[in-house]
C-alpha positions, 0 to 999 in steps of 0.5 A, a space after each residue: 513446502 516452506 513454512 512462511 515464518 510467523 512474523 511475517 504472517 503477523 506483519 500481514 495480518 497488522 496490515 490488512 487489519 488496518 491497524 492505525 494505532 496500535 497502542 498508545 494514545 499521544 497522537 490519536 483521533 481528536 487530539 490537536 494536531 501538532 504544528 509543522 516545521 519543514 525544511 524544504 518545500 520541493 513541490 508547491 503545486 506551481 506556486 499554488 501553496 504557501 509553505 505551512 506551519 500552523 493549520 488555518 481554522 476551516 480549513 482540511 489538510 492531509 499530512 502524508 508521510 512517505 519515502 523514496 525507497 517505499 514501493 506503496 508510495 509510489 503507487 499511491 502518489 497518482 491518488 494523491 494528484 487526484 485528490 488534491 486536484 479534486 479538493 484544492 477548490 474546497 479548502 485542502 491541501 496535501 502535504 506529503 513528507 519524507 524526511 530523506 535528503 534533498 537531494 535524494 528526493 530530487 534525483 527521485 523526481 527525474 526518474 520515469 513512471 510509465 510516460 510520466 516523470 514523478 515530479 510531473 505527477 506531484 507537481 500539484 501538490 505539496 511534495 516536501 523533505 525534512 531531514 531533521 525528521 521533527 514532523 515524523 517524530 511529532 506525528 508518525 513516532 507520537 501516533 505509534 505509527 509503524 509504516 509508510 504511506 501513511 496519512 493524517 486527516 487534519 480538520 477544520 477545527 484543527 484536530 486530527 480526524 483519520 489516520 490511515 493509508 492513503 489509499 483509502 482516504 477518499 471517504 473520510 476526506 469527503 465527510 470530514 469536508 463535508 461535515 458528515 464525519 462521526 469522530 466519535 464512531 471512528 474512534 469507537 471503529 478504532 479501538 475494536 481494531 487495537 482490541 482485535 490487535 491485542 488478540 492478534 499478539 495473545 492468541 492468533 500468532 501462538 497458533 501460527 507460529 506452532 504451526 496450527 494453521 487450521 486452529 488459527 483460521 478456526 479462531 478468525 472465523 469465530 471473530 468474523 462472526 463476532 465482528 462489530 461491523 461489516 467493515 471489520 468482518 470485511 477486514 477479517 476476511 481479508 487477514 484469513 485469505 491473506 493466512 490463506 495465500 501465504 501458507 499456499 493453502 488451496 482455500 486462498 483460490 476464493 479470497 484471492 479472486 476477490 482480492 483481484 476483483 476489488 483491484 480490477 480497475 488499477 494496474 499498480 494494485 493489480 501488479 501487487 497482486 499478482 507480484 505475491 504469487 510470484 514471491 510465494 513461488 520464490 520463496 518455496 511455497 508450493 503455489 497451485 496452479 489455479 493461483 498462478 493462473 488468478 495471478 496471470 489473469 491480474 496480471 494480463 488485466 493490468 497491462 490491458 490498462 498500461 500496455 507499457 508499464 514495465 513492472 507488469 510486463 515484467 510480472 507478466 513475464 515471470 508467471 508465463 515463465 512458472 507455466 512453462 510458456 517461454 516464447 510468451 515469457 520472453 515476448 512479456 520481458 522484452 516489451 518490459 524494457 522497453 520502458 524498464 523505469 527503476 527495474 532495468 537492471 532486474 528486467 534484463 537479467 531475467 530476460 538473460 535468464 529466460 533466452 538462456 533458458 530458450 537456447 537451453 531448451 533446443 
């Protein structure tokens, strides 16, 4: 088996930490936030939103940082729709930016995702581009923030609230809308995390990268018990089964499942999923059976939902593949490009592979 390099496993653990701000304190819970200078406006929902500079009093903005090339953001752009769609009467508005070309993000807009185009599907927010990369540095660089999709909550007093993935703002945005939210406690929240960061780089990620993966599981199990909040042993858990999943141990089946379960409801998340194990085998980790098949069950559950989804299909297609199970492999692929979206280039290939594979096989 290949060892997965330490890097990697610390990136992983950074992001199932959630880490938001992992050092530094320019831009953080309860500074001012910083006004914005945009240069294009791509989207406006329909003419609904005037541009925005500076943050009305009483009012709530979510500023979403994202980029063409960004998987993630994609996926989480239906949410946002959702969430301005559900909001827009009670004061807020989304204003998602990439600092990428216009006419970058406008070639990006034509492009299908399922029977939707994504400018259909961000049609009612504000979807921007500004290239000189002002609001990035003023938010994204100042709040020491490393990757992307990433939100801001801007409240009613005009302070910056939450800082997170959107994927998980609902709660914060309703509370901060709602006047229910604790900024003080989620400040607290925070430093535990930059804390438990810290230990990362100091003491976890030496185990990791000289191979004492048992030493390192032993080690998160001492925090998990230690562990301020429910939230944060929940995190933890998910850091130890993501180690867990990565290295190929047997001990990931049980963290893995529960992984599959959260995302039950939603195809993209699902394909995330179950995509990992295929990589894993890609990547020379000696996956086990029992995780091919959680993976293909995920997998299986997506298309159920998006029976035309491509990028499942495909999944689908490359687990039947590792089991062995050709016919149903190239039955999956087939049906992927019929609706093939960015990956028609990747999905005919390995459909190429696989009939090759079939004639091979007579």
């Amino acid at each position: 088996m290949k060892r997965v390099s330490y890097w990697l496993l610390a990136v992983l653990a950074c992001a199932a930490l959630n880490v938001e701000v992992c050092r530094g304190d320019d831009l953080t819970i309860g500074s001012k936030a910083p006004s914005i200078d945009i240069e294009h406006w791509v989207q406006n929902g329909g003419g609904k939103f005037a541009p925005v500079k500076e943050f009305e009093s009483g009012k709530v903005y979510i500023i979403e940082f994202w980029a063409t090339w960004c998987g993630p953001c994609r996926a989480a752009m239906p949410h946002i729709s959702e969430i301005q769609d559900k909001y827009a009467s009670r004061g807020v508005t989304v204003v998602s930016v990439s600092d990428e070309d216009l006419e970058t993000v406008k070639g990006f807009l034509e492009e299908e995702a399922g029977e939707k185009t994504y400018a259909e599907i961000t049609k009612n927010y504000c979807l921007t581009t500004d290239p000189d990369g002002s609001v990035y540095e003023a938010y994204m660089k100042a709040a020491n923030q490393q990757g992307i999709p990433t939100a801001f909550i801007v409240g009613k007093s005009g302070q910056i609230e939450w800082i997170g993935h959107p994927m998980e703002i609902d709660q914060p945005l309703e509370d901060v809308v709602t006047g229910k939210w604790d900024r003080d406690a989620y400040a607290a929240e925070m430093k535990e995390t930059q804390a438990l960061q810290a230990k990362f780089t100091e003491e976890l990620i030496p185990l990791m990268q000289g191979g004492k993966m048992d030493e390192a599981i032993e080690l998160l199990d001492e925090w998990i018990a230690d562990a301020k909040s429910e939230k944060m042993s929940t995190r933890l858990e998910d850091v130890k089964g993501s180690i867990l999943l990565q290295t190929g141990d047997k001990r990931a089946i049980g963290p893995y499942k529960k992984m599959i379960e959260k995302a039950k409801d939603d195809p993209a998340a699902l394909n995330e999923r179950a995509w990992m194990i295929v990589q894993l085998s890609q990547g020379g980790v000696d996956v086990s059976k029992e995780l091919v098949e959680a993976a293909t069950g995920a997998a299986e559950q997506g298309v159920k939902l998006e029976p035309t989804n491509g990028a499942l299909l495909d999944t689908l297609a490359h687990l039947y593949d590792m089991q062995g199970m050709l016919d149903k492999a190239i039955e999956a692929q087939k049906k992927a490009l019929e609706n093939p979206g960015q990956f028609e280039d990747d999905i005919k290939s390995f459909l190429k592979e696989l009939e090759e594979k079939k004639k091979a096989d007579k």
